[in-house]
C-alpha positions in Angstrom: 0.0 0.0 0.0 1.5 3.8 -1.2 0.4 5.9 1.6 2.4 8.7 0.5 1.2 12.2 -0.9 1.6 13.6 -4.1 4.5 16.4 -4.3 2.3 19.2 -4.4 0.7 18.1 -1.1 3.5 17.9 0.5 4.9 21.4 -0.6 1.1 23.3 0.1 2.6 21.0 3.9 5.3 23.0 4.3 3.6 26.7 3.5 0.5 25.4 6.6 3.3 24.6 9.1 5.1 27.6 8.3 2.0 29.6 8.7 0.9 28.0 12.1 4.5 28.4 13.5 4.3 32.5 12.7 0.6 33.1 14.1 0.5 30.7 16.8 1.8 31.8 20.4 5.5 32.1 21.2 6.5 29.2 22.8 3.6 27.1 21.6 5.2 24.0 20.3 7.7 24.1 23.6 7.3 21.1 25.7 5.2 22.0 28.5 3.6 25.1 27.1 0.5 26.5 28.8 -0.9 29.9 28.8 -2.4 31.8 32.0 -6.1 32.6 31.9 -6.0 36.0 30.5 -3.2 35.1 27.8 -5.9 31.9 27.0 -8.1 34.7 26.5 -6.9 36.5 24.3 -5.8 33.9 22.0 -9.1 33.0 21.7 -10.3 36.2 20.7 -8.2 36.8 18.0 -7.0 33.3 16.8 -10.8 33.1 14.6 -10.3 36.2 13.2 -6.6 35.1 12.2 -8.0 32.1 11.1 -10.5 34.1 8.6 -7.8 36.3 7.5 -5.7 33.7 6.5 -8.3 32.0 4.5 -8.4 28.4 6.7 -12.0 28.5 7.2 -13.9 26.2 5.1 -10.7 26.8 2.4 -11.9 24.3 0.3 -14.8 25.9 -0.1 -15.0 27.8 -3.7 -13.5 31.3 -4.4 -16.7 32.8 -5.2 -18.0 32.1 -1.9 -15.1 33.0 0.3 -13.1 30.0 0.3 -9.6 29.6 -0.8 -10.9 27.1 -3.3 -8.5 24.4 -2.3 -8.0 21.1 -3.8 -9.4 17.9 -1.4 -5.6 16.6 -1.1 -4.8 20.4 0.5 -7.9 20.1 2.4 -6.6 17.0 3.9 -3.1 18.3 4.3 -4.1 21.2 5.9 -6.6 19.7 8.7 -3.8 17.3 9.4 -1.1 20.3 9.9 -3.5 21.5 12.3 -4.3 18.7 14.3 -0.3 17.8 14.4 0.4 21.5 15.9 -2.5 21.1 18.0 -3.8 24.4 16.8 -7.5 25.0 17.0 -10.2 25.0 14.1 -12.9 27.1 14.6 -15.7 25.2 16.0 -18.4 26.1 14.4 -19.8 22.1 13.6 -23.2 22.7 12.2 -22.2 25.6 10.3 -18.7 24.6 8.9 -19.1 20.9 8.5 -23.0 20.6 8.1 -25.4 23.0 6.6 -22.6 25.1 4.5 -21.5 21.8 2.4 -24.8 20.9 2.4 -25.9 24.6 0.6 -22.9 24.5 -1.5 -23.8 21.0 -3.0 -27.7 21.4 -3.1 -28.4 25.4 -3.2 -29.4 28.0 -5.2 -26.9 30.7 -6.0 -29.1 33.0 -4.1 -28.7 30.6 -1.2 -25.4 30.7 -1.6 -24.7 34.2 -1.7 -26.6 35.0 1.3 -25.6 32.1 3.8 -22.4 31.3 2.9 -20.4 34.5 3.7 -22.5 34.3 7.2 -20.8 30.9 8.1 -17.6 32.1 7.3 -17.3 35.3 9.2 -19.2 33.8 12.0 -22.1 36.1 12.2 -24.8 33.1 11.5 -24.7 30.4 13.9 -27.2 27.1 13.2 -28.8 24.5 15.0 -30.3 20.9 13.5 -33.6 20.3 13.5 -33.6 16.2 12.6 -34.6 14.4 15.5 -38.3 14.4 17.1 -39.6 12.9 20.3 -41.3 9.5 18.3 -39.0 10.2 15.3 -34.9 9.4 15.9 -33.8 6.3 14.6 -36.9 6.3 11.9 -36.0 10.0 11.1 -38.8 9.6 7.9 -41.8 9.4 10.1 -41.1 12.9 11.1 -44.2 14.5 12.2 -43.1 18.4 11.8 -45.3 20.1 9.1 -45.0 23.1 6.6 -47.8 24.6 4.6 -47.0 26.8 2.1 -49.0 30.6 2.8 -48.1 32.8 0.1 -44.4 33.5 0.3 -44.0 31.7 3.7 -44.0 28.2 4.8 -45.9 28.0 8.1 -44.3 25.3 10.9 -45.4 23.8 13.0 -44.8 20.7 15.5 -41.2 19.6 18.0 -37.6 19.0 17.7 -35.6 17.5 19.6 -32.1 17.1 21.3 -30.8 20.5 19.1 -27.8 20.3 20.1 -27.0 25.1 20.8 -30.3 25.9 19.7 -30.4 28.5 22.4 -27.8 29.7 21.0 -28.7 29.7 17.1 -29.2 32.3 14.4 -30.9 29.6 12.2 -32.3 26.3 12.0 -32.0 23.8 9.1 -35.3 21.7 9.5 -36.9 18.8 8.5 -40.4 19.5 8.0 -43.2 17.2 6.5 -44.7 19.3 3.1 -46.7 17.0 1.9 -48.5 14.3 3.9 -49.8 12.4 0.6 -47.2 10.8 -0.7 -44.7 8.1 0.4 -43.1 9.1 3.3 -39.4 9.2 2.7 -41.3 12.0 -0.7 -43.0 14.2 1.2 -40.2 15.7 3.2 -38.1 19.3 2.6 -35.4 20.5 4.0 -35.8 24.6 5.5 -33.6 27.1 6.6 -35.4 28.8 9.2 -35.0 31.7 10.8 -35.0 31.2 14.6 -35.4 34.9 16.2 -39.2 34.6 16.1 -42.4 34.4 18.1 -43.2 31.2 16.8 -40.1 29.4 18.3 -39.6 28.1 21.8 -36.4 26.8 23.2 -36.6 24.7 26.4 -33.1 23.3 27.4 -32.8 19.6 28.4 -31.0 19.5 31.6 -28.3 16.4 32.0 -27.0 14.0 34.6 -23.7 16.0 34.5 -25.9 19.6 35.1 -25.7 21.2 31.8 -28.4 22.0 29.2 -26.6 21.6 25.7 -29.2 20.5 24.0 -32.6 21.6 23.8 -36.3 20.9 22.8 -37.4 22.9 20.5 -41.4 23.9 19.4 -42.4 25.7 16.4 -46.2 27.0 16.3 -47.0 29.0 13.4 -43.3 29.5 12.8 -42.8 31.5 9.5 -39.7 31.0 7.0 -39.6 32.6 3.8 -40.6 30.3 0.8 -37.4 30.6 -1.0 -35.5 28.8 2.1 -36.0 25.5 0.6 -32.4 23.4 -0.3 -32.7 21.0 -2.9 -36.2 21.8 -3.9 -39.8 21.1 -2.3 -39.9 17.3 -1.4 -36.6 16.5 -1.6 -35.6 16.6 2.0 -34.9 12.8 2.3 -31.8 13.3 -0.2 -30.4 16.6 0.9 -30.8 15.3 4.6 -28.6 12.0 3.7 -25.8 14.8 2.2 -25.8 16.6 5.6 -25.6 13.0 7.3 -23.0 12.0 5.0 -20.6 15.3 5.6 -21.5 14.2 9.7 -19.8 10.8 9.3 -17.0 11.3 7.2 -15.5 14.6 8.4 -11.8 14.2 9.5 -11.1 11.0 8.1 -7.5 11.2 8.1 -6.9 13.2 11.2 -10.3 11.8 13.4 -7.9 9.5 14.9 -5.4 11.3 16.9 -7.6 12.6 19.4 -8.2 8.4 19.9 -4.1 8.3 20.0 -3.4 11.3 22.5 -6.1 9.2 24.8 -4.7 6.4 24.7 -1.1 7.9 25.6 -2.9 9.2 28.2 -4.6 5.9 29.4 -1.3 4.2 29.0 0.7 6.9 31.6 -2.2 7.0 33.9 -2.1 2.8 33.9 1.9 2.8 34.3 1.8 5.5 37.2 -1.2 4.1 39.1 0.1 0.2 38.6 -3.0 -0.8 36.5 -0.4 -1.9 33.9 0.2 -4.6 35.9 -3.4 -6.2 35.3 -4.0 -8.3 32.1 -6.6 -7.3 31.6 -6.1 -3.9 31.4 -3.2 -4.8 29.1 -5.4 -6.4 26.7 -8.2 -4.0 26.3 -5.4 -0.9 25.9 -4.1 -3.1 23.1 -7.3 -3.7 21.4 -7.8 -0.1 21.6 -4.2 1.2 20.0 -5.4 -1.7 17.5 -8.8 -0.4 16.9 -7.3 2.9 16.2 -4.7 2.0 13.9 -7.7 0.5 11.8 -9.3 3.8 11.8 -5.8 5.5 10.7 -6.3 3.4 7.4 -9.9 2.9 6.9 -9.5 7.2 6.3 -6.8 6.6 4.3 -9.2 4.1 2.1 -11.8 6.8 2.1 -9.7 9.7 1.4 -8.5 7.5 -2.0 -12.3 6.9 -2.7 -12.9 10.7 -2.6 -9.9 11.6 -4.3 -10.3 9.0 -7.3 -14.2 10.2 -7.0 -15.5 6.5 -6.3 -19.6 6.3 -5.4 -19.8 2.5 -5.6 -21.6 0.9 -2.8 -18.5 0.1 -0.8 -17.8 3.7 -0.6 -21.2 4.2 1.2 -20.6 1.0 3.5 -17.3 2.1 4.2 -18.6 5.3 5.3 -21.3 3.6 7.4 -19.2 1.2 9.1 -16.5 3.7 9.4 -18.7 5.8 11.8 -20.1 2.5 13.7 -16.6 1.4 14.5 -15.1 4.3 15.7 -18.3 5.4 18.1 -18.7 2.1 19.6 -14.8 1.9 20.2 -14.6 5.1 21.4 -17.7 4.1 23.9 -15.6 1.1 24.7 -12.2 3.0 25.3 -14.3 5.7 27.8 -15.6 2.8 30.0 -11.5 1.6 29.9 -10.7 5.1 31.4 -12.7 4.8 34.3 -11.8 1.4 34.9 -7.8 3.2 34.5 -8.7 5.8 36.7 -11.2 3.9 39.3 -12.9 6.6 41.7 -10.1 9.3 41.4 -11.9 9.8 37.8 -15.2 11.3 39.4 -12.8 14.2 41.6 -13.8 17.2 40.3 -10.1 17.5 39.2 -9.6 14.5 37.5 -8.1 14.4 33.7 -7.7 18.4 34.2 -4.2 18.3 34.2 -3.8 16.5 30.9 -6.7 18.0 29.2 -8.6 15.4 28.1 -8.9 15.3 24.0 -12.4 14.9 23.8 -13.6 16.8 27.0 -16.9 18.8 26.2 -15.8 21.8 28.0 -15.0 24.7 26.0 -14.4 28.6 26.2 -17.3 30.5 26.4 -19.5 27.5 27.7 -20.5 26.7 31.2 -17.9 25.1 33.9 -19.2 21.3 34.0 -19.9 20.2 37.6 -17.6 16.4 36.9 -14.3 15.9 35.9 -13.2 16.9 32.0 -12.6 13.0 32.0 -16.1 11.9 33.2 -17.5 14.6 30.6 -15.7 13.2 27.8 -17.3 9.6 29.3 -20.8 11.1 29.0 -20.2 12.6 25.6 -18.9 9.1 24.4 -22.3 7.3 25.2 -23.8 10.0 22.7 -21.6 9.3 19.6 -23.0 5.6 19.0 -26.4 7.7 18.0 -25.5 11.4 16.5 -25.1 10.6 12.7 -27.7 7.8 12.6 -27.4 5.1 15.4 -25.3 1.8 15.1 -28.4 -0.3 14.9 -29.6 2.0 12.2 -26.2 1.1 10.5 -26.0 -2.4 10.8 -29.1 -2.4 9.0 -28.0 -0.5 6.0 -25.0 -2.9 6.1 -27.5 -6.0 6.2 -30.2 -5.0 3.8 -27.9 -3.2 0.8 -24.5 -5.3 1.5 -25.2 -8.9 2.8 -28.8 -9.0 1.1 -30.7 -10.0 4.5 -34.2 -9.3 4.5 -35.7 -5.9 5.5 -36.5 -4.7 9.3 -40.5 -6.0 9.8 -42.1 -3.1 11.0 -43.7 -2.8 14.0 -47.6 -2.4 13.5 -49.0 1.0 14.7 -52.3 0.9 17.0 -55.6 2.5 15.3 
């Protein structure tokens, strides 16, 4: 197997490293580095608006609509330059990652030109409006409605677990527009405004004491008619796009967060003398193996994208690829704790190390449990965001192995 990079990849390498070692702190890439919490600060203030002047948000994105137009193979380069320096992305997930491919493959130029400069200066922020209270895993029987009023669509019915909704300029929603056809038909996907009268946001309080995500009720919600992406009843496919950018971002750099926790498993296991259990042993070396499948399983799917493959086993690689690494990752959490025993639920616990996949971030709330037990809770979530594992071993069995379908469950009249 050639894992190496074209020439050109490698050069557009050097010009990202040199960039990130001229704006990043002095000292940064010192062993040890740390900044106080007014230096952290200010880094974070100005490191986005660095970040947009240099072009390195969304900079594959096209010229015409603020990207730097870049090529997949400098896409990849440059996320992985990132993730090597440790530098941060701006985290804008729903934004960057979701809705803003999801406009620039399914759009109208109009849409384009409106949204897309929004998401990249950071003046729009979005929420997902997918999931309802009898409608997760069976996303199609969505039960959210819009009726077209002259130049508005009119909303109404409930979300569920939107993940910043409180928080959210916008909404891209899943909303039933015509009840009269086959279910999967009828559905369209909205961009909808979320600074309205029609919109309540009630926050979902969890065991850990914070309120990320929300419920969300539309009654008599407007959005403007031209908000549709992809066209009137053709939700279902635009949806799947969005899903599809949700499990195959970072495929070739996804897996070092997975690494740095495992370093941090294995130091933690040495110094504590849980090194010494078999047990322990084994289940750290699944995991190093687990991820080293992962490393290449992105390497596979960064050579279907770049040699612009859509065969089936381009979609099941996708599917599985996001199966296996959420239910490892599940796994490896559960590992951590049994690493740490009860010193992981001190409010202190993992802080010192910064745990890679900690929820806590600037500008959110201080979480009342360790950054290690946070990153535990968050790992329980991953098996479902994306479509859940059982959903995916389906897809796998019906369109791969040929099993029969899922019987459905008969409704009560």
């Amino acid at each position: 197997m050639d894992l190496s990079y074209p020439p050109e990849a490698e050069e557009f390498r050097t010009e990202i490293r040199s960039w990130l070692e001229q704006n990043l702190p002095e000292g940064w890439f010192d062993e040890g580095f740390e900044m106080d919490p007014e230096e952290k600060k200010r880094f974070n203030e100005q490191w986005t608006q660095k970040l947009h002047e240099g072009g390195w948000i969304c900079a594959t994105w096209p010229e015409e609509y603020g990207g730097k137009g870049l090529s997949t193979m400098e896409g990849v380069v440059l996320a992985e330059e990132f993730a090597r320096a440790k530098a941060p992305m701006r985290a804008d997930f729903f934004g960057d990652t979701l809705v803003g491919p999801t406009i620039l493959m399914n759009g109208t130029e109009e849409q384009k030109k409106y949204f897309l400069p929004k998401i990249l200066d950071g003046s729009m922020r979005w929420c997902q409006g997918f999931s309802e209270p009898e409608s997760g895993s069976d996303l199609a029987s969505l039960k959210t409605t819009a009726v077209l009023d002259g130049d508005e669509w009119v909303i109404n019915g409930q979300k569920v677990w939107t993940t910043q909704a409180q928080f959210a300029d916008y909404c891209f929603v899943l909303a039933r527009t015509d009840p009269d056809v086959k279910k999967q038909a009828g559905i369209s996907y909205l961009l909808v405004p979320m600074d309205q009268p029609g919109i309540e946001v009630r926050g979902i309080v969890q065991p850990d004491g914070t309120a990320e995500f929300n419920e969300v009720f539309f009654t008599d919600a407007r959005c403007p008619a031209e908000n549709v992406v992809g066209g009137v009843n053709n939700g279902w496919k635009v949806a799947n796009d969005t899903l599809g950018f949700e499990r195959g971002m970072s495929a070739t750099t996804g897996y070092r967060r997975f690494e740095e926790e495992y370093r941090l498993m294995v130091d933690k296991a040495t110094e504590n003398g849980a090194i010494t259990d078999p047990l322990i042993r084994q289940r750290l070396m699944r995991y190093y193996t687990k991820i080293q499948i992962l490393r290449i399983n992105g390497l596979r799917s960064l050579t279907a994208t770049v040699q612009k493959r859509k065969d089936l086993a381009v979609t099941v690689l996708g599917v599985t690829n996001k199966m296996f690494w959420s239910e490892m990752h599940r796994d490896a959490m559960e590992l951590a704790l049994d690493i740490w025993g009860t010193e992981s639920f001190l409010s202190g616990a993992g802080e010192d190390v910064s745990w890679p996949a900690t929820l806590r971030a600037e500008g959110r709330p201080e979480y009342p449990v360790s950054q290690m037990v946070s990153a535990f809770f968050f790992s329980r979530s991953e098996t479902i965001w994306g479509g859940t594992a059982e959903i995916q071993r389906n897809i796998v069995g019906e369109r791969v192995l040929g099993l029969p379908r899922e019987p459905k469950v008969e409704q009560k009249k």
